[in-house]
The first five atom37 places (N, CA, C, CB, O) and aatype in JSON, in Angstrom:
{
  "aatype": [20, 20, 20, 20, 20, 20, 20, 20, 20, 20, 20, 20, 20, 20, 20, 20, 20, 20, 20, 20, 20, 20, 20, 20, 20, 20, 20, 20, 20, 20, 20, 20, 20, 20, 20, 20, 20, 20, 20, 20, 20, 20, 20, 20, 20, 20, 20, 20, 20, 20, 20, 20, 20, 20, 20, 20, 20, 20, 20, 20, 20, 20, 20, 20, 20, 20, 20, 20, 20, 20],
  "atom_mask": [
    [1, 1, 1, 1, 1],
    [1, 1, 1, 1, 1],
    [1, 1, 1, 1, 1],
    [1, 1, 1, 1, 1],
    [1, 1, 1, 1, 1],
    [1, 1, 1, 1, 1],
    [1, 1, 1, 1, 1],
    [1, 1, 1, 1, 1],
    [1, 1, 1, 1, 1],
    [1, 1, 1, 1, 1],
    [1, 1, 1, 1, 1],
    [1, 1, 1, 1, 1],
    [1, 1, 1, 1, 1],
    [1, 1, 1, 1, 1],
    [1, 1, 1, 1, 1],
    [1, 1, 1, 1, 1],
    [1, 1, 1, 1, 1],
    [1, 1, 1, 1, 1],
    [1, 1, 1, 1, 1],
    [1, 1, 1, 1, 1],
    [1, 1, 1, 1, 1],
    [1, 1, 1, 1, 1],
    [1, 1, 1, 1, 1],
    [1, 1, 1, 1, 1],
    [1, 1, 1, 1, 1],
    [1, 1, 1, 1, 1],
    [1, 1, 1, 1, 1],
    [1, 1, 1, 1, 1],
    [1, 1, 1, 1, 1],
    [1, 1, 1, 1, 1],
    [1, 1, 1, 1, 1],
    [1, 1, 1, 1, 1],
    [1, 1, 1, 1, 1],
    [1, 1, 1, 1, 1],
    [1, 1, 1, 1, 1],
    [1, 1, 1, 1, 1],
    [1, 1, 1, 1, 1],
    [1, 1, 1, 1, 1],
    [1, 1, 1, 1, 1],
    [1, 1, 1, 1, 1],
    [1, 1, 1, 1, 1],
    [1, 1, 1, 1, 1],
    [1, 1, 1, 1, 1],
    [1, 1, 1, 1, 1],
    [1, 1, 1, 1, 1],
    [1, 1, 1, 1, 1],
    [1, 1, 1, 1, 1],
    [1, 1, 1, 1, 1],
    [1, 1, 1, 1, 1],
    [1, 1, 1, 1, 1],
    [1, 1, 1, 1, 1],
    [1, 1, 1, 1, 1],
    [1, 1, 1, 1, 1],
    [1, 1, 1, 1, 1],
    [1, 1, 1, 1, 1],
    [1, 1, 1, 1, 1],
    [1, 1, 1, 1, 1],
    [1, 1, 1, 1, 1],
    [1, 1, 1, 1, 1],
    [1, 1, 1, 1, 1],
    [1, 1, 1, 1, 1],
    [1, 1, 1, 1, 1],
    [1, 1, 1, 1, 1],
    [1, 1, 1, 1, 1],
    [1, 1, 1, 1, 1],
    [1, 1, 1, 1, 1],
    [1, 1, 1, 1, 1],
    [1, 1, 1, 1, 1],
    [1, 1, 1, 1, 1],
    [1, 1, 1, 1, 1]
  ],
  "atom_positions": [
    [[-42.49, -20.38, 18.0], [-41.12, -20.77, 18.13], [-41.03, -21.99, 19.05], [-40.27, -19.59, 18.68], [-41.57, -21.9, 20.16]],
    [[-40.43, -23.09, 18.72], [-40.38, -23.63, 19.61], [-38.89, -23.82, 20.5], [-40.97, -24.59, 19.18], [-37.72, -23.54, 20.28]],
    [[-39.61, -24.43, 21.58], [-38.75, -24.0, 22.99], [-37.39, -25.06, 22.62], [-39.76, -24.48, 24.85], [-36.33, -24.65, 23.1]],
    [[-37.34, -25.83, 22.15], [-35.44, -26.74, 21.56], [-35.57, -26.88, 20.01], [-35.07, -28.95, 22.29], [-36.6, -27.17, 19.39]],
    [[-34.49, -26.64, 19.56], [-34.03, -27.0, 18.19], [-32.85, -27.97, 17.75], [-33.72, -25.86, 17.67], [-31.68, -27.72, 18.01]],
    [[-33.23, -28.96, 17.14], [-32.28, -30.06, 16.78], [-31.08, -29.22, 15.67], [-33.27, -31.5, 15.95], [-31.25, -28.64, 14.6]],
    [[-29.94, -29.48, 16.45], [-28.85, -28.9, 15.47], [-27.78, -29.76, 15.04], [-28.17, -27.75, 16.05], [-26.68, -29.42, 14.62]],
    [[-28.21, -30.86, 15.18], [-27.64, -32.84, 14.67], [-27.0, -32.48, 13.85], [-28.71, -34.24, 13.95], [-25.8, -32.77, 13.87]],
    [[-27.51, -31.74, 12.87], [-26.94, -32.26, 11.22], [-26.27, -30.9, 10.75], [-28.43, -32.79, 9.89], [-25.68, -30.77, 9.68]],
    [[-26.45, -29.79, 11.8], [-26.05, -28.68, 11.59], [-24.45, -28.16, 11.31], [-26.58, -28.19, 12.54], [-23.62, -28.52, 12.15]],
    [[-23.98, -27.37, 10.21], [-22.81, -27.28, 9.63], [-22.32, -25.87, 9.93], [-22.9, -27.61, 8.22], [-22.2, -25.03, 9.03]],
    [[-22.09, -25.68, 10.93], [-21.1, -24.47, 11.48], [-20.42, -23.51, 10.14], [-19.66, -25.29, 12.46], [-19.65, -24.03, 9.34]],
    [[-20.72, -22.44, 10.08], [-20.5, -21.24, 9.04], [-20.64, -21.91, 8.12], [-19.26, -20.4, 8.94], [-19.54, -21.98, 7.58]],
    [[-21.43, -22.55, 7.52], [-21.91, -22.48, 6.13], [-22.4, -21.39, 5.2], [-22.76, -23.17, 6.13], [-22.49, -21.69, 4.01]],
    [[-22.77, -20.03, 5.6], [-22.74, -19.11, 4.92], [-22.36, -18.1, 5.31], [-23.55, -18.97, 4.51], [-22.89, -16.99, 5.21]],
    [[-20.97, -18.52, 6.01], [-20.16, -17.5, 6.35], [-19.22, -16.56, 4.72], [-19.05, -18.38, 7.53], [-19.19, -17.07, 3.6]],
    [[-18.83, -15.71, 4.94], [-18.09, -15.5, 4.09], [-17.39, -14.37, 4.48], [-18.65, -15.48, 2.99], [-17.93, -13.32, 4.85]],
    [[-15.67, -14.67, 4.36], [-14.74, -13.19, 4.47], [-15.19, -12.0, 4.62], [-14.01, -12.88, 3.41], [-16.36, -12.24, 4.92]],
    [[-15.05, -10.63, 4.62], [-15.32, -9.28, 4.44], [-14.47, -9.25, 3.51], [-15.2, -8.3, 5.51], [-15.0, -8.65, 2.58]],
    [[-13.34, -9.59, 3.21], [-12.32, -10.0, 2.29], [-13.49, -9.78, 1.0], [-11.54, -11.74, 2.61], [-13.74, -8.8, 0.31]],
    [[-14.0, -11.05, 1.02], [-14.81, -11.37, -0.17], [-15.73, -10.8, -0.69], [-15.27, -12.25, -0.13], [-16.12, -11.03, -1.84]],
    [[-16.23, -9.93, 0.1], [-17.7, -9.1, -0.14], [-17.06, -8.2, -1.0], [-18.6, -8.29, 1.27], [-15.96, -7.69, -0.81]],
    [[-18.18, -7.97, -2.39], [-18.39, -7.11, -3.21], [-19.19, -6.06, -2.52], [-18.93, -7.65, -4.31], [-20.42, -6.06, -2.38]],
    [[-18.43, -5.26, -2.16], [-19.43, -3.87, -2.12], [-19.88, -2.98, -3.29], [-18.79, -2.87, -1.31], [-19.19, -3.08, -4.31]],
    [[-20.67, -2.34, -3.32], [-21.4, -2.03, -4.4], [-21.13, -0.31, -3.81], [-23.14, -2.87, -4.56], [-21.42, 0.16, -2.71]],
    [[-20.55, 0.28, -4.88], [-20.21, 1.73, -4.94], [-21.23, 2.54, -5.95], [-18.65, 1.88, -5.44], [-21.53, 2.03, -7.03]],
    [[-21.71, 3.74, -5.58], [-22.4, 4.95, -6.35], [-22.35, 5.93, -6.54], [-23.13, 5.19, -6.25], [-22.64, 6.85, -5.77]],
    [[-21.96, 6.0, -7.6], [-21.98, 7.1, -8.25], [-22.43, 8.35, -8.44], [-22.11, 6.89, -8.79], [-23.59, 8.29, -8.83]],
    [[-21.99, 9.62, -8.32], [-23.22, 10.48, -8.43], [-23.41, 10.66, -9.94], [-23.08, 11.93, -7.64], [-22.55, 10.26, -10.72]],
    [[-24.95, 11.52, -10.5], [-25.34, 11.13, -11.77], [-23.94, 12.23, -12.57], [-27.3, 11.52, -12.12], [-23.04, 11.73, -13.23]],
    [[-24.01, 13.01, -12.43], [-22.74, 13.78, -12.99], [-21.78, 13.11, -13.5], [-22.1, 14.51, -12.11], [-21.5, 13.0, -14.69]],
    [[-21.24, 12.63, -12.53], [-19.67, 11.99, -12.5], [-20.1, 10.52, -13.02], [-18.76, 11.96, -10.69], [-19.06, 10.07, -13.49]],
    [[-21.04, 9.6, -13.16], [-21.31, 8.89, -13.78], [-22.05, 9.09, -15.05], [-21.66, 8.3, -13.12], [-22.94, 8.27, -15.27]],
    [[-21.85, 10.02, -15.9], [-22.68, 10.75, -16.92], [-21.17, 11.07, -17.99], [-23.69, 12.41, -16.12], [-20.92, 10.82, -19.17]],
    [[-20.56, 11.61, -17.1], [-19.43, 11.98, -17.71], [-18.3, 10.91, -17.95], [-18.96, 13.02, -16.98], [-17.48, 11.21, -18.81]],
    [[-18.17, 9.93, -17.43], [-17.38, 9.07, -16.86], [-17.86, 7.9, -18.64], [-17.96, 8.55, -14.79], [-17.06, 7.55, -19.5]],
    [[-19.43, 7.59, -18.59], [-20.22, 7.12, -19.5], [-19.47, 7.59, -21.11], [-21.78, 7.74, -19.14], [-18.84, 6.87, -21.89]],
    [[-19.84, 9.15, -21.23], [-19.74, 9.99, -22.52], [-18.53, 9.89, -22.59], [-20.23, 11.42, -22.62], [-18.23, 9.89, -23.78]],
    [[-17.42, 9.78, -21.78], [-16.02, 9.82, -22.59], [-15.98, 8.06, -22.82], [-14.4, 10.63, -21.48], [-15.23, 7.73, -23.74]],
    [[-16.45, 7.29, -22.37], [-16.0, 5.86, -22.48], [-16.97, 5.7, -24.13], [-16.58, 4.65, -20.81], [-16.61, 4.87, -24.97]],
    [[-18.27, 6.67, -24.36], [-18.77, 6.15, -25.76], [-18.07, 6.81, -27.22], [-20.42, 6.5, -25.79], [-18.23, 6.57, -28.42]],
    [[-17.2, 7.78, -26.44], [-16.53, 8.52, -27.47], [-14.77, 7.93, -27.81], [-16.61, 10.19, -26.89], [-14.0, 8.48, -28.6]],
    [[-14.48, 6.79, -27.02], [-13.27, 6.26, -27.01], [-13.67, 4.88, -28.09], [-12.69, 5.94, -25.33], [-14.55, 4.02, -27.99]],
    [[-12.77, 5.08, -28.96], [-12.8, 3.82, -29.96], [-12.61, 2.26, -29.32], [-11.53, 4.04, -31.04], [-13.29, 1.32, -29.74]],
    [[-11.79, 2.14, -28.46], [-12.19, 0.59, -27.61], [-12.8, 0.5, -26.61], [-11.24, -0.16, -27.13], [-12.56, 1.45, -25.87]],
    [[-13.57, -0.28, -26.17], [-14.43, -0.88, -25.25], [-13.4, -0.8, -24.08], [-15.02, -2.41, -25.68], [-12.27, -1.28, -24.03]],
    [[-14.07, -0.09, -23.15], [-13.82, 0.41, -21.99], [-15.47, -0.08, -20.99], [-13.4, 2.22, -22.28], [-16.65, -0.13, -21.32]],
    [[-14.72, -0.35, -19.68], [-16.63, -0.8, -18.49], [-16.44, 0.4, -17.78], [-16.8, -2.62, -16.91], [-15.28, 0.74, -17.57]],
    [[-17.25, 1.02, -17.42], [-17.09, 2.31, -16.3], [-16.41, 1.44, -15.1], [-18.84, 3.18, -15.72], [-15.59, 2.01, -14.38]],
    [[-16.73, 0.03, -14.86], [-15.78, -0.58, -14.01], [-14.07, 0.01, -13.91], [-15.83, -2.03, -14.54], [-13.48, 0.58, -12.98]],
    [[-13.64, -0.37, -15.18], [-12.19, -0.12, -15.35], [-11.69, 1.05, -15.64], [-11.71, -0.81, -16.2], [-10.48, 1.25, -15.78]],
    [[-12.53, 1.87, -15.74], [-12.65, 3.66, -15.78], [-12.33, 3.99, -14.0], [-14.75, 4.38, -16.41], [-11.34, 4.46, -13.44]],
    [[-13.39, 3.6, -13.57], [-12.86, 4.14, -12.54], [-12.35, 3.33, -11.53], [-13.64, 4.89, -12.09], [-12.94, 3.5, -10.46]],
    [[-11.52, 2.56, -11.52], [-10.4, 1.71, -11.15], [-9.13, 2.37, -11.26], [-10.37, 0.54, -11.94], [-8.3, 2.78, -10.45]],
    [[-9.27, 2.33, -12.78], [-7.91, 3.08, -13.66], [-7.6, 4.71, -12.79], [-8.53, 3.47, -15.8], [-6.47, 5.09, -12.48]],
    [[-8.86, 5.48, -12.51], [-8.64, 6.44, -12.09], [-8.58, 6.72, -10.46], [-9.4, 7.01, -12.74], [-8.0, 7.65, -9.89]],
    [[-9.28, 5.73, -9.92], [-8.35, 5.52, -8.45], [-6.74, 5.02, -8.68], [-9.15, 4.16, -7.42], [-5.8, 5.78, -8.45]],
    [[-6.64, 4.27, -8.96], [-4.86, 3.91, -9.25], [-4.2, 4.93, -9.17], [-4.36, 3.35, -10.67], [-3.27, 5.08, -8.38]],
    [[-4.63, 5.81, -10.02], [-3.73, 6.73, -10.74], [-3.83, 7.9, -9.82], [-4.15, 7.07, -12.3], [-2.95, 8.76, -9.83]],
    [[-5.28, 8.0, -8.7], [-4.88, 8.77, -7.74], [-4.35, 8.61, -6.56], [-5.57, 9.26, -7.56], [-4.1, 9.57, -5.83]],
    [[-4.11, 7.29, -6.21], [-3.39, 6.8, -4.98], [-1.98, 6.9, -5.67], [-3.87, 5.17, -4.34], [-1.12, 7.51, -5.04]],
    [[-1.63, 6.36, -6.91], [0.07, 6.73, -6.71], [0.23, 8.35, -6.93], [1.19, 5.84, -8.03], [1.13, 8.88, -6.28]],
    [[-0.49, 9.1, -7.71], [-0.1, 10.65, -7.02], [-0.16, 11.25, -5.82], [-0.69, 11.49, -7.46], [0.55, 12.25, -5.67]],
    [[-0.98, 10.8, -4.75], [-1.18, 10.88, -3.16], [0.4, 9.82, -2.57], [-3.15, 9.96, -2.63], [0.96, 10.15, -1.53]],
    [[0.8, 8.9, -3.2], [1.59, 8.27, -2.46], [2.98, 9.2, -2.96], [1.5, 6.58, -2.7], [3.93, 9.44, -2.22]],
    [[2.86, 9.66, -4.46], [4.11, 10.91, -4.76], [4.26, 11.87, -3.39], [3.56, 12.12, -6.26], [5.11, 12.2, -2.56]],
    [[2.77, 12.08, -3.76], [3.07, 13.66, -2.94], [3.51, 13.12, -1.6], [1.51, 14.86, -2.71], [4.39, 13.81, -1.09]],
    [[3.14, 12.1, -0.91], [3.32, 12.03, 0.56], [5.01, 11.72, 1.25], [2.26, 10.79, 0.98], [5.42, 11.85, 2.41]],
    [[5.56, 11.36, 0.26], [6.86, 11.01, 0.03], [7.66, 12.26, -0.33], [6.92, 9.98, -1.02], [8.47, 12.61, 0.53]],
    [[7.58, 13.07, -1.55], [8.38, 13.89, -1.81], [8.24, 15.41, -0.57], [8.09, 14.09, -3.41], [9.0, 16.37, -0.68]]
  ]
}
């Protein structure tokens, strides 16, 4: 290592990036991604397990936001 480093040309957060921005990567257990799979190959349009389970968080935050209200 040496003892000084030239930082002349150096560009402050250049590979910074948001937390905003970060893709986190979610997993599945094999079950619930098994099942999740078999109903999307048995549905006549093209469905991504992406939008499967998107669709099915949605749909459980506005029943959690029902219940928390009523």
């Amino acid at each position: 290592m040496k003892k000084e480093y030239d930082f002349t040309n150096a560009e402050q957060g250049k590979f910074y990036t948001p937390i905003e921005e970060i893709e986190i990567p979610i997993y599945l257990d094999n079950d619930i991604k098994n099942y999740l799979l078999q109903n999307i190959k048995e549905k006549t349009q093209d469905f991504s397990l992406n939008e499967i389970v998107n669709s099915l968080l949605k749909k459980d935050i506005e029943i959690s936001q029902k219940l928390a209200i009523g």
